[in-house]
C-alpha positions as CSV (number, residue, x, y, z in Angstrom):
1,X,0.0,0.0,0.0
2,X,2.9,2.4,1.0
3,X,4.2,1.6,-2.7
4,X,1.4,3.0,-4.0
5,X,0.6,5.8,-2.4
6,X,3.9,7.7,-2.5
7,X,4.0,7.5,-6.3
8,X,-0.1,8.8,-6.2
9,X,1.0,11.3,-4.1
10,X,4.4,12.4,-6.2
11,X,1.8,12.5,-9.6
12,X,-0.6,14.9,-7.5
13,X,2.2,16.9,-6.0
14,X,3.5,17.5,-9.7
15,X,0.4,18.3,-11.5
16,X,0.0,20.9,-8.4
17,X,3.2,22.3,-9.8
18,X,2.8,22.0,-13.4
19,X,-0.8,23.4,-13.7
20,X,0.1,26.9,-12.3
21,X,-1.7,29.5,-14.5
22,X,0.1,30.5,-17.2
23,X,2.2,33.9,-17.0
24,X,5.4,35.1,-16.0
25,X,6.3,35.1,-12.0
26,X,6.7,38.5,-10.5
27,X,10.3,38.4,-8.6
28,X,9.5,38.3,-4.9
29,X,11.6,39.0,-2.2
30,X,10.7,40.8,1.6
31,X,9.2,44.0,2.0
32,X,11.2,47.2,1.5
33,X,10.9,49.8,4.2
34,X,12.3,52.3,2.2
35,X,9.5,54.5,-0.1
36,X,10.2,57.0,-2.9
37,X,9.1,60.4,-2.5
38,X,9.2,61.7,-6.3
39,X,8.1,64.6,-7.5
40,X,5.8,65.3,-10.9
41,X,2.3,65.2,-11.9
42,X,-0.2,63.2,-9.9
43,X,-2.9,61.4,-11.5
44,X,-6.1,60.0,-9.5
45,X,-7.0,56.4,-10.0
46,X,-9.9,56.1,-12.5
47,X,-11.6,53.1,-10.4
48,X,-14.3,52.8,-12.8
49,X,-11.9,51.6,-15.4
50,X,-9.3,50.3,-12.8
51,X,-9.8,46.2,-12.1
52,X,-7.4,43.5,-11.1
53,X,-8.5,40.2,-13.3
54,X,-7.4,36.9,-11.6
55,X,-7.1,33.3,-12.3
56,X,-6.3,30.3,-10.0
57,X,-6.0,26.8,-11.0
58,X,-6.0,23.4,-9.9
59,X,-5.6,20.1,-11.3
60,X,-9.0,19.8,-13.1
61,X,-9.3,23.3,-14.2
62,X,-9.2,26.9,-13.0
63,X,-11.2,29.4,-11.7
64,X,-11.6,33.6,-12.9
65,X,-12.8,36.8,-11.7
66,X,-12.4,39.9,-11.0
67,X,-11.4,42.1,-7.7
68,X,-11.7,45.9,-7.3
69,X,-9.3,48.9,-7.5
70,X,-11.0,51.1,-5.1
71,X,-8.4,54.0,-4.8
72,X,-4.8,56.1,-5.3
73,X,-2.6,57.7,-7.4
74,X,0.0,57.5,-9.7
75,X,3.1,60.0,-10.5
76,X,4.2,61.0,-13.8
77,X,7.3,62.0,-13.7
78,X,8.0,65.7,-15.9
79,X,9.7,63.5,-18.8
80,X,6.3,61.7,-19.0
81,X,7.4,58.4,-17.4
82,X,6.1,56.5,-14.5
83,X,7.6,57.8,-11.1
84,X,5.5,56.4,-7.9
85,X,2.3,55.9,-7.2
86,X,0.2,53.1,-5.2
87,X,-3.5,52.1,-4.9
88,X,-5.8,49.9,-2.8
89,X,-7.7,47.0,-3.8
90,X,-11.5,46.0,-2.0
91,X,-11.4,42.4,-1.1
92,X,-14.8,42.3,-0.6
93,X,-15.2,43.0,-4.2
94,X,-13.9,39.5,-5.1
95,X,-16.2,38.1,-7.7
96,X,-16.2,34.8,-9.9
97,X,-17.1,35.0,-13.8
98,X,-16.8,31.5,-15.2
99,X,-19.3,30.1,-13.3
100,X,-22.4,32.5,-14.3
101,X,-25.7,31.0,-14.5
102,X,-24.7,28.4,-11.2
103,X,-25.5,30.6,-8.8
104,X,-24.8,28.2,-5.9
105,X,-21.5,27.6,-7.2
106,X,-20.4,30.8,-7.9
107,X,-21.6,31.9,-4.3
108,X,-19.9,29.3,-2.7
109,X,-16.7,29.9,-4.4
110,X,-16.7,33.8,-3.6
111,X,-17.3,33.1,-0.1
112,X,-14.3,30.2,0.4
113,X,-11.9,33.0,-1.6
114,X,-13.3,35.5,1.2
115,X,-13.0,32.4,4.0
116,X,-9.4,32.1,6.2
117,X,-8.6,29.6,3.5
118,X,-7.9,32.1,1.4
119,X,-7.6,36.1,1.6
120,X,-9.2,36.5,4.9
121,X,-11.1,39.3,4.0
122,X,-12.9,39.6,7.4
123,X,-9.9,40.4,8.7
124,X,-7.6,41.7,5.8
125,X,-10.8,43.8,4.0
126,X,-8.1,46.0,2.0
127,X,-5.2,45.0,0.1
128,X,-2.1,47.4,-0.6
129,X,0.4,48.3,-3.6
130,X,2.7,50.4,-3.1
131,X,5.4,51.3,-5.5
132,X,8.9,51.2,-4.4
133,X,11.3,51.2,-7.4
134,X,10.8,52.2,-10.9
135,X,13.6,50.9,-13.3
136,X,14.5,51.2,-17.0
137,X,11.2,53.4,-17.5
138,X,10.1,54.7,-20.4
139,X,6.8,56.8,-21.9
140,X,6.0,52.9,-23.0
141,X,6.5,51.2,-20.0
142,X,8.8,50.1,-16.8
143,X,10.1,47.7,-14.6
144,X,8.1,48.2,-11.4
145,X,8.8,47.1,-7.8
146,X,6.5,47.4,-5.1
147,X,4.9,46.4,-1.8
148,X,2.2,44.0,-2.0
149,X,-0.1,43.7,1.1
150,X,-2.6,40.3,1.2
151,X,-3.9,39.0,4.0
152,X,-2.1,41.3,6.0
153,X,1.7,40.2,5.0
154,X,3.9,42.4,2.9
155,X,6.0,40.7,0.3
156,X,7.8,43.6,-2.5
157,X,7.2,42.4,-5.8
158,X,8.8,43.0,-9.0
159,X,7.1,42.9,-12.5
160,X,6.9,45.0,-16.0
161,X,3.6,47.5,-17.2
162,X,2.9,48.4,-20.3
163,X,1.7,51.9,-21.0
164,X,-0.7,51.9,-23.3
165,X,-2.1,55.7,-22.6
166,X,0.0,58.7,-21.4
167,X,-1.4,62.2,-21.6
168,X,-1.8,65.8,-19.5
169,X,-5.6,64.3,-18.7
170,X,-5.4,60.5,-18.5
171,X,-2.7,57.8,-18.0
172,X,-3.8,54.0,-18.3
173,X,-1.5,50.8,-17.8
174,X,-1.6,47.0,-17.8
175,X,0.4,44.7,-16.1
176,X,0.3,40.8,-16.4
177,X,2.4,38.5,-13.8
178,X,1.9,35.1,-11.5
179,X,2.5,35.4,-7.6
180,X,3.1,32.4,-5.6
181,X,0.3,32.9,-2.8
182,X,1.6,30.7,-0.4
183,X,4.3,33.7,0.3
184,X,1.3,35.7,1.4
185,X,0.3,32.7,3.7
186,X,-2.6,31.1,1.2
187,X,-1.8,27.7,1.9
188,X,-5.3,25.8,1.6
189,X,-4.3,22.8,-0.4
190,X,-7.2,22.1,-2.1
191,X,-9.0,18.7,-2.4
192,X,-6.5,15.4,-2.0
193,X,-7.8,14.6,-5.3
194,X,-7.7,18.2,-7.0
195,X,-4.8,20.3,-5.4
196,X,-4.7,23.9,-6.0
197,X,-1.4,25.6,-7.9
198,X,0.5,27.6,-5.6
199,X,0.4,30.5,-8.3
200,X,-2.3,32.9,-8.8
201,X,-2.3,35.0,-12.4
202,X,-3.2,38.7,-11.7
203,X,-4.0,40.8,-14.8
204,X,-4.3,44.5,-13.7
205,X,-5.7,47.2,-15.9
206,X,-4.8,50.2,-14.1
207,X,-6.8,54.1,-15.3
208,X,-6.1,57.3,-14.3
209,X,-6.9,61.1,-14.6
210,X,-5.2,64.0,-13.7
């Protein structure tokens, strides 16, 4: 039976692994205690048009939704390149969108993702981002560090954003990276039979106006 089992486990353990949603991982490493204090033009955040898309899979599938930008700024720097900025995300927001039309399902979901399985939102009802480091930028884009607050833990983050709008009224961005959400102390495994991947895909569509 023990012969068994350990290779069972092994092949579960692997697809875990394996089935992570696809898209680059942001570079993590601890919070920075330093902030930037830049100077330039600040532009509000749009949270109509703002949203932070997400995707988390498992071995038999994957699940998508949506979570709110609520508020925050950004800082254009005055050769029109991204300087600072941060915003703040409302967990409570968190919604599915794959499983519309099962309302029982989708409800269910929502609330586990809400649950101290997962984001703790109870507790933790705001999540943080707050920009750090802005390298090789240009009026198309940068390498961005920041801190990320989930569940009340801070990890700094690293990924790049694409600019896709810059002007003296609006500024809009999108940004496309994995994080592993067990370093923000998500560690609900999932069924035996249908473990969760460690890595969540967050799509962020970031607007703003000055």
């Amino acid at each position: 039976m023990k012969k068994l089992a350990l290779p069972v486990l092994c092949v579960a353990f692997l697809a875990a692994c394996t089935n992570n949603p696809k898209g680059d991982k942001a570079h993590t490493t601890d919070e920075i205690s330093d902030t930037i204090n830049v100077l330039g033009n600040t532009y509000n955040i749009n949270a109509e048009h703002s949203v932070v898309r997400w995707t988390g899979s498992k071995v038999t599938g994957s699940h998508t939704g949506t979570v709110k930008i609520q508020s925050g700024h950004i800082v254009i720097s005055d050769d029109n390149k991204l300087a600072g900025g941060d915003f703040t995300i409302d967990m409570h927001s968190i919604l599915n969108e794959d499983l519309q039309g099962n309302d029982e399902y989708k409800n269910k979901l929502e609330n586990h993702l809400k649950s101290d399985d997962f984001f703790a939102v109870e507790a933790n009802p705001i999540s943080t981002f707050k920009i750090t480091e802005v390298k090789d930028a240009t009026p198309q884009g940068a390498q961005v560090s920041g801190n990320l607050t989930l569940r009340g833990v801070t990890k700094n983050i690293s990924f790049p954003v694409e600019i896709t709008s810059n002007t003296d009224k609006a500024f809009t961005a999108n940004a496309d990276f994995n994080i592993n959400r067990k370093d923000w102390g998500v560690q609900y495994e999932g069924m035996k039979d249908d473990l969760i991947a460690d890595e969540i895909n967050f799509k962020i569509t970031l607007s703003a106006d000055k």
